[in-house]
Structure formats: structure tokens, C-alpha cells
N, C-alpha and C positions, 0 to 999 in steps of 0.2 A: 238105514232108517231115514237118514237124513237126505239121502238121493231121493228115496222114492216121495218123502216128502214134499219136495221140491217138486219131480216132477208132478205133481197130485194138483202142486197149486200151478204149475203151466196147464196141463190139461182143464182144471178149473177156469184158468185167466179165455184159454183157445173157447172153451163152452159157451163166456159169456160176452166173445168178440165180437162188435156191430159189424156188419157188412153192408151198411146201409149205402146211401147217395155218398157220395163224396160231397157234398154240402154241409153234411152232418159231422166229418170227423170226427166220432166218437168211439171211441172202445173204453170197455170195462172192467176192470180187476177187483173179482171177489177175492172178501175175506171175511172177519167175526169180527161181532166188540168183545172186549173183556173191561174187565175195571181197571183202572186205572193203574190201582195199587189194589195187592189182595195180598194180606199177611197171615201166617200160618204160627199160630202160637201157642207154645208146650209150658211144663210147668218149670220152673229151672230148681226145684227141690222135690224130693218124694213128701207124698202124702195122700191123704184122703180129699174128695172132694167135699166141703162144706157147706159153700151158699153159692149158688147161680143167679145173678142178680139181674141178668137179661134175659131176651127169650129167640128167637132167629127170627131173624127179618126186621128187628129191630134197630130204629136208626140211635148211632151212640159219639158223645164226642171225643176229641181224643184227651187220653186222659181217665175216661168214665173207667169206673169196677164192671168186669167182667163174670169174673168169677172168683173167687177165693180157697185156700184151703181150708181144710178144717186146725183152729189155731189154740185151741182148748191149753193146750199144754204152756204153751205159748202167751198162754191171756194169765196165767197162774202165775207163772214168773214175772212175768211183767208186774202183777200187781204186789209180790214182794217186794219187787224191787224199786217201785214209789214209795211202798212205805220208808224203806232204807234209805231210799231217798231223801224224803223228806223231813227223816229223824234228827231231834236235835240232843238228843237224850246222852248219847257217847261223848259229843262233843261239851254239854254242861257237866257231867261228871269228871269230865279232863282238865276242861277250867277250872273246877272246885277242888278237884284235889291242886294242881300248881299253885295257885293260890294259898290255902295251906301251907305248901312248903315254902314257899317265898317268903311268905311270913317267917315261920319258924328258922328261916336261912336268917332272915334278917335280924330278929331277936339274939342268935346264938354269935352270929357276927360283930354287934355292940357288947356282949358279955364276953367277950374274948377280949376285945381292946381294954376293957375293963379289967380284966385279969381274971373271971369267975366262971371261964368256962374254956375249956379245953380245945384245943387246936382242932383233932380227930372227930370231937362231935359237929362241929364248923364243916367240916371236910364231908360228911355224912350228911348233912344237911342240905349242902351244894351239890352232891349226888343225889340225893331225890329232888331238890328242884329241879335237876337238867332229864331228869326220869319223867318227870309230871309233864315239863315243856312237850316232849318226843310222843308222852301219851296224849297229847294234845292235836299235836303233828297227826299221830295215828288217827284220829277221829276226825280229823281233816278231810281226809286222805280217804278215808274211806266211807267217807260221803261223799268225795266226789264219783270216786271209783263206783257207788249204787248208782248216781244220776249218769255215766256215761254206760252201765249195762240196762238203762233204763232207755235210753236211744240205741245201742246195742239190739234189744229185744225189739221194740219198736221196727228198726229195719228190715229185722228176720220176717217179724208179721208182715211188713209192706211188699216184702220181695215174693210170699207167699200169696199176694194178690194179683190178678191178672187184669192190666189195665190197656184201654183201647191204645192202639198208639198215632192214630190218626181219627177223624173225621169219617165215617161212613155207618155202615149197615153191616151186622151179624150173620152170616150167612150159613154158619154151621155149629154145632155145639154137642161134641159126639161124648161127652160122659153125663153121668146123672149123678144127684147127691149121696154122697157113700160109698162111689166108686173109685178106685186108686186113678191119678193123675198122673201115676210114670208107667203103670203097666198095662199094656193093652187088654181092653176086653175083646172079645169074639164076637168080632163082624166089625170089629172100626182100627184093627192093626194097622200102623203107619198111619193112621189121620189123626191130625193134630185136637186139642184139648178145644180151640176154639177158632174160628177163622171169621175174619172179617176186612173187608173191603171199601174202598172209596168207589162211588159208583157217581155222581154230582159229574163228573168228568171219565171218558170212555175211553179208551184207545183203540185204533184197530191197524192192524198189523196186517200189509199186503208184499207183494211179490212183483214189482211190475219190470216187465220186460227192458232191458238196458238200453234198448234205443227209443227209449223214452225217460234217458237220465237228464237230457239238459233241459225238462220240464220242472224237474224234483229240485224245489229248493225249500230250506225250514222257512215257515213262519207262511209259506205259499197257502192259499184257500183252494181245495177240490169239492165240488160238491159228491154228497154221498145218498147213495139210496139204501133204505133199512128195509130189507125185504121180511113179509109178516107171513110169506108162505115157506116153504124147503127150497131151500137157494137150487134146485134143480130141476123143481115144478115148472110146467111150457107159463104159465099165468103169475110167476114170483113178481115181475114186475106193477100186475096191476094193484096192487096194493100195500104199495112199497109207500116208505114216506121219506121224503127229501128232505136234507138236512146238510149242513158244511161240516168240514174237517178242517183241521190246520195239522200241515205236515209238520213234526215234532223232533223226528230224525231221520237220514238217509243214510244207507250204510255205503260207507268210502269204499267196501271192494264189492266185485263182482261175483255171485255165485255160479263157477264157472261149470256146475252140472245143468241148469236150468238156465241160466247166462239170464239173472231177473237181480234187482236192487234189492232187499227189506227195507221195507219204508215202514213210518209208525206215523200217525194222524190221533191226533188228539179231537174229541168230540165232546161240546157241551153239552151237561146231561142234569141240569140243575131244575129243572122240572119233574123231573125221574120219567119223562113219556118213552125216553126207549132202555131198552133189556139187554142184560149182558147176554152172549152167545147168540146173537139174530146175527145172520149173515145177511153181509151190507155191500155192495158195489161203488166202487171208487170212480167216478167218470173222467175220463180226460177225452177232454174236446178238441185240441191240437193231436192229428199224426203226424208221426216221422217223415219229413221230406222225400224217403227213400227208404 
């Protein structure tokens, strides 16, 4: 697949070769834009789908709510577990009993030095103080224990949410409200829950012949033509619209079935006037010496 691909894009490159004046030295290498960055995003827990909070073609930042599960269950625990939270009811009953015993440790400890009360009930005494302290401890304890299941629950909800993860435009959103988020329905198997892409910035990805490597350096300007007809139409050209590239990466080896570089050309696209998938020609105005 990958031979015949290659040669697909030489025979491409031979189709759209100038053979003009030698004044002109120009030859051209077709390829496509695509976005930039296009991410493909699944749910990373089973559920239902709940709220859709975007719609396709919609531009979103990164960060924004996408879509969410359905969190019902989730919203229920959560809110016992603020109230637990924020109870103080365990923890004054804890105090008020220790208190108590303290006291009564302390009354029964002057009546012993005094001679009018016995060792063993001192001793009894000093055991439910250190009992009320621990029930204290517990109620502690388990208030804090509610406020860290109450961030606990929290995360679950957040991780249940699908949030952009860059700067772009929605491009796909294959379930609808109510429909499970890990199991495929019929007709959208293998495509992801939601997709979305940076488009402000384009790339395009060409093939150019290797004796035209010591033209390819990053950060280099080519200009580029965005053809608005079928890159194989006799007239693609007349209505083609000029624009620059900067070359973004060159690859170090050679593809030794097609003997062509992958080159990748970054394209400013923050007007949004051009479209992913237009096939676009790369111009280089220097030929090979030979």
C-alpha cells in the first residue's frame, strides 16, 4: 500500500511537471491541506450520553465542554456527601460527651487524694475520658474522609466530561442523547464519540523529488496554489488562489521506492478563506542543475 502510494504521488508530481521556457524553472508538487491538528475523542468510562453541548462546525476553545455523560447517579452521591461534609453534628456530640468525662475524671481524681473515693472508679473514669477523646478523633476523621469523597466524586463527574483539548472547530459528533458512549451504534463503528480540529493553521504534506533536497530547508517560504477545481481538471489552475507555506519538516531519509523527500508546509489559515482537503501545488522555481 505504501509503494503504490508513493508511486501515486510521483505520477501526481510527473502530471503536474511545467515544461515551460527554461526562463521559468518551475515545476510543481501536488498535495492536500489537512488541519493542523485533528483529535479523535472517546469516553474513557461506560455510560450514557447525557448533554451535547456543541453542535458540528462549531468553533470551541480548548478546554470548552463538549459533551458529557449522563451523571444522575453521580449528582446523588455527590450531594450526600456535602452534606457529610459539611456536618458538624458528630463532631459536637464528641466534644460534649469528652467533656463530661473530663469533668467527672477530674471530680473523682480530687476525691481519691482526699480519701472518699476509690482507686478503680478513677481508673474507670480515665477510661471513658481516653474513650470520648478517640470518639472525637473519629468524628474528625470522618469529616474529613466526607470532604475528600466529595472531591473523589467530583473527579469522577469531570472525567465523565469531554472537554476540547485545543483551539479549533467540531467537526464530527457521531452519538446522540441516550445513546451508549462505549458501544458502537450501526453505521458509526470505529468513529470516535467526538472529533475536532485546529484549522487557523493547515498543513500540507508533499513528496518532492530528491534532487530537489538542497532546496528543502525548515523555516524556508514556497509559494503555494489552492486549486478550487479537481486537482486533475485541464483548467485546476485558473482559479486557483496563491498563498505561502513555510516548510515545518523535512524527512532525513529517502523514500527509496519513489526516491521523493515528505516534506510538511505549514499554512496560515486564520481567516478561515481556505478548506481542509483542497488540493494545493507546491511551486519551486529553482531546477536541478542536472
Amino acid at each position: 500500500m505504501k509503494r503504490i502510494q508513493s508511486l501515486l504521488f510521483v505520477l501526481l508530481w510527473t502530471s503536474c511537471f511545467s515544461f515551460s521556457s527554461a526562463a521559468e524553472k518551475e515545476i510543481k508538487v501536488l498535495g492536500y491541506l489537512e488541519p493542523y491538528r485533528s483529535i479523535e475523542m472517546n469516553a474513557s468510562e461506560a455510560g450514557v450520553i447525557g448533554k451535547i453541548h456543541v453542535s458540528e462546525g462549531e468553533s470551541v476553545a480548548e478546554g470548552q465542554e463538549l459533551l458529557s455523560l449522563d451523571n444522575s447517579v453521580l449528582e446523588a452521591q455527590l450531594a450526600i456527601a456535602k452534606v457529610q461534609a459539611a456536618s458538624e453534628a458528630a463532631i459536637i456530640v464528641a466534644d460534649a460527651d469528652l467533656s463530661v468525662s473530663k469533668e467527672r475524671y477530674d471530680k473523682l481524681y480530687k476525691l481519691k487524694r482526699s480519701g472518699t473515693a476509690h482507686s478503680s472508679e478513677v481508673s474507670r473514669a480515665e477510661a471513658d475520658m481516653k474513650k470520648a477523646e478517640g470518639q472525637v478523633s473519629i468524628a474528625n476523621e470522618e469529616k474529613k474522609i466526607a470532604e475528600f469523597r466529595v472531591q473523589e466524586i467530583d473527579a469522577q463527574i469531570a472525567r465523565r466530561v469531554l472537554r476540547s483539548p485545543i483551539d479549533g472547530v467540531v467537526l464530527e459528533i457521531n452519538r446522540e442523547i441516550a445513546e451508549s458512549a462505549t458501544s458502537p451504534q450501526e453505521g458509526v463503528q470505529n468513529r470516535p464519540l467526538v472529533k475536532v480540529a485546529q484549522i487557523d493553521r493547515l498543513k500540507l504534506v508533499i513528496h518532492v523529488p530528491s534532487v530537489y533536497s538542497l532546496g528543502l530547508e525548515v523555516g524556508k517560504q514556497l509559494p503555494v496554489r489552492i486549486l478550487k477545481q479537481s486537482s486533475l481538471s485541464l483548467d485546476r489552475g485558473e482559479a486557483a488562489v496563491t498563498t505561502t507555506g513555510t516548510i515545518e519538516f523535512v524527512s532525513p531519509a529517502i523514500d527509496p521506492s519513489s526516491e521523493t523527500l515528505r516534506t510538511r508546509l505549514v499554512i496560515d489559515n486564520r481567516e478561515g478563506k481556505l478548506q481542509s482537503g483542497s488540493h494545493a501545488l507546491v511551486i519551486f522555481e529553482d531546477s536541478p542543475e542536472s
